[in-house]
C-alpha positions in Angstrom: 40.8 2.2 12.2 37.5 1.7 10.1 37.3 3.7 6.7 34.4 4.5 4.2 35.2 0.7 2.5 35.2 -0.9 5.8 32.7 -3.8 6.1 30.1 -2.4 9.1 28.0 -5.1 11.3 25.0 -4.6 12.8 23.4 -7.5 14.9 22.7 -10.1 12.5 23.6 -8.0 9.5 26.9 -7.2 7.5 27.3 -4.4 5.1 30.2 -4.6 2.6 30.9 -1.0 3.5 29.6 2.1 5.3 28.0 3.8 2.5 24.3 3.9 2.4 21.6 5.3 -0.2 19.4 7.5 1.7 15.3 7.3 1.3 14.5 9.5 -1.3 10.6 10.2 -2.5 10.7 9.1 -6.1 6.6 9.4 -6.6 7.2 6.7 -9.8 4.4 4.3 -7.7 0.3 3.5 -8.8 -1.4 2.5 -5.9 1.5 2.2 -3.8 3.2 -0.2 -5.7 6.5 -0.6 -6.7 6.9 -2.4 -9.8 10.3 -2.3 -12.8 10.8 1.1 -12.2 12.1 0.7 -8.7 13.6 -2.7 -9.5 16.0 -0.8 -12.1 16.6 2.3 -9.9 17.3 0.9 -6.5 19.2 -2.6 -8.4 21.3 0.3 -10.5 22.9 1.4 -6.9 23.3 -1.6 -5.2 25.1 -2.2 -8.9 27.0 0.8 -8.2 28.5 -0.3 -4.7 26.0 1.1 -2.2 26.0 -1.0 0.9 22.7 -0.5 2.4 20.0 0.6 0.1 16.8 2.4 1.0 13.7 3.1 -1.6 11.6 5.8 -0.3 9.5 6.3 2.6 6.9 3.7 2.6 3.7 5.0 3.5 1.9 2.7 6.6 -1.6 3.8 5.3 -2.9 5.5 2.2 -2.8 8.4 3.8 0.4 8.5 5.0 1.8 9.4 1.5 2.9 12.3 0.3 1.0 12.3 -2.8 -1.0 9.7 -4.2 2.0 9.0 -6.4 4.4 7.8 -3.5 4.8 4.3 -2.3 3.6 2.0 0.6 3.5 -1.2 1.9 -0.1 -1.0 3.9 -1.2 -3.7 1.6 -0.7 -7.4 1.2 -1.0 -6.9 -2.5 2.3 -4.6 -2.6 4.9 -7.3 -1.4 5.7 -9.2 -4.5 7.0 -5.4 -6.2 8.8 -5.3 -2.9 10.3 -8.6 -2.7 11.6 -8.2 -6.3 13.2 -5.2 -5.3 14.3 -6.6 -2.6 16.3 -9.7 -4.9 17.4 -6.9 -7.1 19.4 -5.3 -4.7 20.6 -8.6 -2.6 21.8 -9.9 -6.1 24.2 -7.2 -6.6 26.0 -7.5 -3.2 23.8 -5.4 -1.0 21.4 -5.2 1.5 17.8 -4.2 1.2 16.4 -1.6 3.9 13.4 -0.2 4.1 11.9 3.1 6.1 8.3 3.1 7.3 6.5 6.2 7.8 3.1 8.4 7.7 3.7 11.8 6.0 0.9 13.5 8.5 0.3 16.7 8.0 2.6 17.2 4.6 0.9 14.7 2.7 -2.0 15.5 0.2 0.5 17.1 -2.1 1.3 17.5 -6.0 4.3 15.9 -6.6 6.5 19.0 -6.7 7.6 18.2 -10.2 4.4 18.6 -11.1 2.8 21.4 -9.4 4.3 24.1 -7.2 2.7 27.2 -5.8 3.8 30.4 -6.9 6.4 31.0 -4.5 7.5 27.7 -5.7 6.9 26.2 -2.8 5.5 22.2 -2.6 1.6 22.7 -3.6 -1.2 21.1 -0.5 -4.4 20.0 -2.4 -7.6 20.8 -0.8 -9.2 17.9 0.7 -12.3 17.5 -1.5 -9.8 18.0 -4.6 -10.7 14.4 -6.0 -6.6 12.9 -5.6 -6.8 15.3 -2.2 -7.6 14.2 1.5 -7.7 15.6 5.3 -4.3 15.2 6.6 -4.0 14.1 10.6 -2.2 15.4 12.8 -1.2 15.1 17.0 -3.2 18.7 17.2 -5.3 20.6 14.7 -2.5 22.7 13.3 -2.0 22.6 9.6 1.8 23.0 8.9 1.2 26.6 7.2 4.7 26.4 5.3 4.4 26.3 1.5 0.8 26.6 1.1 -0.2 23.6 3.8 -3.1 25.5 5.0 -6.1 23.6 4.7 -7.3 22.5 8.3 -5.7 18.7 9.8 -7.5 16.0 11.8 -6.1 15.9 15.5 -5.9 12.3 16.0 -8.0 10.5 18.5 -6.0 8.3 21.2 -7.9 5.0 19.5 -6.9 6.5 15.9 -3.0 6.4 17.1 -3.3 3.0 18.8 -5.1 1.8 15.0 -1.7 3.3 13.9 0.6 1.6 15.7 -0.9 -1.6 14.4 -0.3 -0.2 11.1 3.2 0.4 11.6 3.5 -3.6 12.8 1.7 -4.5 10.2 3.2 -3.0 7.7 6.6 -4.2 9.0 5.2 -7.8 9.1 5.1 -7.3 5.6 8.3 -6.1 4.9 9.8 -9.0 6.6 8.1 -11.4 4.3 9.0 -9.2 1.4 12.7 -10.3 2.4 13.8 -6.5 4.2 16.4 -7.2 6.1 16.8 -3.9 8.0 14.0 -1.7 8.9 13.9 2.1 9.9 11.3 4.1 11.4 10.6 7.8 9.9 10.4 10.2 12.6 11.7 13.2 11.1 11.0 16.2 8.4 8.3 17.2 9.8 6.3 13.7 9.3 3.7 12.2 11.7 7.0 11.3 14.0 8.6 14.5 13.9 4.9 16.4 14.4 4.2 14.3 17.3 7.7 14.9 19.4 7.6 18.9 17.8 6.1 21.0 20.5 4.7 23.6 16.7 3.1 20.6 16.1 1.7 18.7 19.0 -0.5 20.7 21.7 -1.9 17.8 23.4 -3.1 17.9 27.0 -3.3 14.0 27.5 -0.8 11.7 27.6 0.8 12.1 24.0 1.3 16.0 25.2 3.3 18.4 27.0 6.3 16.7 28.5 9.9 15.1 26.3 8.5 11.5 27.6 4.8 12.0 26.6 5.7 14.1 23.3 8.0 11.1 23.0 5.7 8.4 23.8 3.8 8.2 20.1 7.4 7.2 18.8 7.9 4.8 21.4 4.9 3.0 20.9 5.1 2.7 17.3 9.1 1.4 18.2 7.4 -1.0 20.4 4.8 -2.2 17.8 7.2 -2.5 15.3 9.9 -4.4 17.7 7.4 -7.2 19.0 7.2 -8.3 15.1 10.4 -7.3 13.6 13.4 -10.2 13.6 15.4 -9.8 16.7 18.7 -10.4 14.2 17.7 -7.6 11.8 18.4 -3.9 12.8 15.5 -2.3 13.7 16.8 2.0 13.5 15.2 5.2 13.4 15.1 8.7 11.5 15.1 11.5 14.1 14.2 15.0 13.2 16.1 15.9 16.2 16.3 19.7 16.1 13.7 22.4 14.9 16.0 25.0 14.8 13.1 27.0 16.2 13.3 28.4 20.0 9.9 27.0 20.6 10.2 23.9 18.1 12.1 20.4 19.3 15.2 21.0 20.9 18.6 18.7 20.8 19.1 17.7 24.0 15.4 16.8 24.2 16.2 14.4 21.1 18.6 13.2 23.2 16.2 12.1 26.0 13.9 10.7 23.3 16.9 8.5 21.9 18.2 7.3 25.4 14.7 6.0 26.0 14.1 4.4 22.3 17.6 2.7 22.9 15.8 1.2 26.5 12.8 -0.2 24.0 15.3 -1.8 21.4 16.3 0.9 19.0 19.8 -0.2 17.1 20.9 2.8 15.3 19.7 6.3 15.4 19.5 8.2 11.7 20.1 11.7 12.2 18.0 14.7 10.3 16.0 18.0 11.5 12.8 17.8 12.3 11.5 20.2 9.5 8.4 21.0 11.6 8.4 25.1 10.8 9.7 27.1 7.9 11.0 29.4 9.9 14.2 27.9 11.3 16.8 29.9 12.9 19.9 30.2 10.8 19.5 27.1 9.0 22.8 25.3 7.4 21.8 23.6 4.5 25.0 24.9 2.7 27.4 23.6 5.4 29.1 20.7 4.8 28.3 17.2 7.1 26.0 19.9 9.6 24.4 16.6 10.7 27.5 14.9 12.4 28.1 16.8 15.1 25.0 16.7 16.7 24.7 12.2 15.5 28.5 12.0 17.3 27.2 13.4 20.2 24.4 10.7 20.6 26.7 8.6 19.8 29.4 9.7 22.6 26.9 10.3 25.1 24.2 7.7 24.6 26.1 4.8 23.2 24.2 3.8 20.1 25.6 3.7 16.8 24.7 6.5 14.5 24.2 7.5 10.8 24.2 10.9 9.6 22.9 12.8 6.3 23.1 16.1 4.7 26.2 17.1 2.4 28.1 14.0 3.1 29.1 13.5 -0.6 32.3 14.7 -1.1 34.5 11.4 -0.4 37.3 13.2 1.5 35.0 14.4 4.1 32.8 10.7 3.9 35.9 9.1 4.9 37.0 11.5 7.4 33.6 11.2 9.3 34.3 7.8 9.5 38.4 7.4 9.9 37.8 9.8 12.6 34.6 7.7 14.8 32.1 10.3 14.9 29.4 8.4 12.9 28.9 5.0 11.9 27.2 4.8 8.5 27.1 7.7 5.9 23.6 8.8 4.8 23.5 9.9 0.7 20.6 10.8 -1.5 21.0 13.6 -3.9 24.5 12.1 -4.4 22.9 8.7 -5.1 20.7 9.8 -7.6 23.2 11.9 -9.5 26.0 9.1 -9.6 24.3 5.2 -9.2 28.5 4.5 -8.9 29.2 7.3 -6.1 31.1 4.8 -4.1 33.6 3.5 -7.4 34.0 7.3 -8.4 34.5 7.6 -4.5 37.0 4.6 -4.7 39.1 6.4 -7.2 39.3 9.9 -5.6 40.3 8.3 -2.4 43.3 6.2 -4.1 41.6 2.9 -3.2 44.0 0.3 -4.3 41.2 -1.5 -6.1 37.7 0.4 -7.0 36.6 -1.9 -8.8 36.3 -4.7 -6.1 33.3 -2.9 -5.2 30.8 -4.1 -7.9 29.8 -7.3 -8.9 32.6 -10.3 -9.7 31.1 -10.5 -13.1 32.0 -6.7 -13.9 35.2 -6.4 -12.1 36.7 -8.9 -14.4 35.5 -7.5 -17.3 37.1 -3.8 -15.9 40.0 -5.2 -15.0 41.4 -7.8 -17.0 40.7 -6.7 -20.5 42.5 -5.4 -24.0 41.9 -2.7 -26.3 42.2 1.0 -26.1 42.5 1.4 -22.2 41.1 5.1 -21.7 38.0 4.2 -23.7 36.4 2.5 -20.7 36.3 6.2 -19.0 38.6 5.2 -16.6 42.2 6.5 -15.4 45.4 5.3 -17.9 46.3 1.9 -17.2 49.7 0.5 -15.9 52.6 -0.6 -18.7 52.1 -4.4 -19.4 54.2 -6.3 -21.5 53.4 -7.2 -24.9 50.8 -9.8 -25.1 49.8 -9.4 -21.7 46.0 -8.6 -20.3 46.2 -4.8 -19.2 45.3 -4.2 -15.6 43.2 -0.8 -15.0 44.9 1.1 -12.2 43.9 4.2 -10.6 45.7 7.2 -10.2 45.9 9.6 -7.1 43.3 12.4 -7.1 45.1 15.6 -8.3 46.4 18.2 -5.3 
């Protein structure tokens, strides 16, 4: 029976366990670029135990960021920060992903931190504002939630196909940068999500209408991606597989979409809510793991391995998901950026017989073979040792 510690292969590629840093928009990047900022934050939580690390969504095009803060790879010139992020997080025992995506019709934005509107939603800049521009779209719809108002480009059928090379291009360069697992963004209400969201995508032509042709822009990018992406190296996606909206993307047409991506070479499916209205139906943000019943069913059903996100990070119900087989790989952000060592702290409060064989050999020594005041470390007590021994840190079972 596999637990959260359990090592987790996926075609060419083994992680030392099944606990993954989620993408999470930092907007720390100039021009794109990632540079020692990254290399500290991301290296800090493959330091920390993470198996698979992700930076944020990287942006296919300069307008596929959020802001003009976010990151990209849509340039030759941003491989080197990636490939040093990239050693970073291979040195400390992990494995580097990265997620490719166009934000669509949420992009043009203030980073939130920065700017807000005053019903403290995320704040849209107009498009002549000088860091603003005209988002695109599958229709001319602007997302209306949180003051995205301002009017979206429906993209032409050439415009998607010049995106598709994008999206192999971009992942072209994130092999040479050293990636060795790559996932497609097709969720939160991003160009993806837009595209498979009937809210968002009132096409009459072929990227329109029905699951298969709403599905088809997804596809295409899969199959743009797949023709230059190492057959070895998992090649997953990010599914915003339910609108919780009546006339928004509906689960079991996710799970249409997902049967055919798995026929085009799709190895894992991520997922998330499609985040394509504000006005979802009963949403569950405060519910523990809401994500995992709906990625077990795919993963029943469909036969594809699956990852799930979304209030994963107590450890007790991480492990469960995973003692029990209803996901493959657990999904955390927030928890990753409050804790870089979630999955040591997670260690201890499961009673794993050795936490600290989760960081680098280097460390663990130090932690574990060491004298001096034992409790100063911020540790539990150690074991008794004889006089003149080494003490020996030792956990100590979580309290009832």
């Amino acid at each position: 029976m596999p637990d959260l510690f359990s090592p987790y292969t996926l075609k060419g590629v083994t992680l030392r366990n099944r606990i993954v840093m989620s993408p999470m928009t930092m907007y720390n990047s100039v021009d794109g670029k990632l540079d020692d900022y990254h290399v500290s934050y991301l290296g800090a939580r493959a330091a920390g135990g993470f198996a698979l690390v992700f930076g944020e969504q990287m942006a296919i095009t300069p307008d596929g960021r959020t802001t003009t803060s976010c990151a990209g790879i849509w340039s030759d010139e941003q491989v080197e920060g990636h490939a040093r992020v990239v050693a970073m997080i291979r040195r400390m025992g992990a494995v580097a992903a990265i997620q490719l995506g166009h934000t669509g019709r949420k992009g043009s934005e203030l980073p939130p931190h920065r700017g807000v509107n005053a019903d403290r939603t995320k704040k849209q800049l107009p498009p002549d504002h000088p860091d603003g521009w005209t988002c695109v779209a599958p229709s001319a719809i602007p997302y209306g939630g949180g003051g995205h108002t301002y009017p979206v480009h429906a993209l032409t059928v050439d415009e998607i196909r010049s995106l598709h090379r994008s999206y192999a291009d971009a992942a072209v360069r994130a092999r040479d940068a050293g990636y060795q697992w790559l996932e497609l963004h097709f969720a939160h209400g991003y160009l993806g999500a837009s595209f498979f969201s009937p809210l968002a995508n009132q096409r009459t032509d072929q990227y329109g209408g029905s699951v298969a042709n709403r599905a088809r822009f997804l596809l295409e990018a899969l199959d743009a991606v797949r023709a230059v992406w190492p057959e070895h190296c998992p090649l997953t996606m990010r599914l915003g597989c339910d609108d919780l909206h009546p006339q928004g993307t509906q689960f079991e047409d996710s799970l249409l979409a997902i049967r055919m991506m798995k026929e085009h070479g799709l190895d894992l499916a991520d997922l998330s809510l499609g985040f394509n209205t504000d006005q979802m139906v009963n949403p569950p943000m405060n519910q523990p793991g809401f994500m995992v019943e709906r990625a077990h069913r795919v993963r029943r059903e469909l036969g594809i391995p699956v990852a799930a996100s979304w209030n994963l990070g107590v450890p007790r119900e991480a492990d469960r998901v995973i003692r029990e087989e209803l996901i493959d790989l657990v999904m955390l952000g927030r928890p990753a950026l409050a804790n870089p060592h979630w999955p040591i702290w997670a260690a201890r409060e499961l009673n794993h017989p050795s936490p600290f064989s989760l960081v680098q050999d280097d460390w663990r020594w130090w932690l574990e073979n060491f004298r001096g005041h034992a409790p100063s470390i911020g540790w539990p007590p150690v074991a008794p040792v004889a006089p003149g021994a080494p003490e020996v840190a030792v956990t100590t079972p979580p309290a009832s």
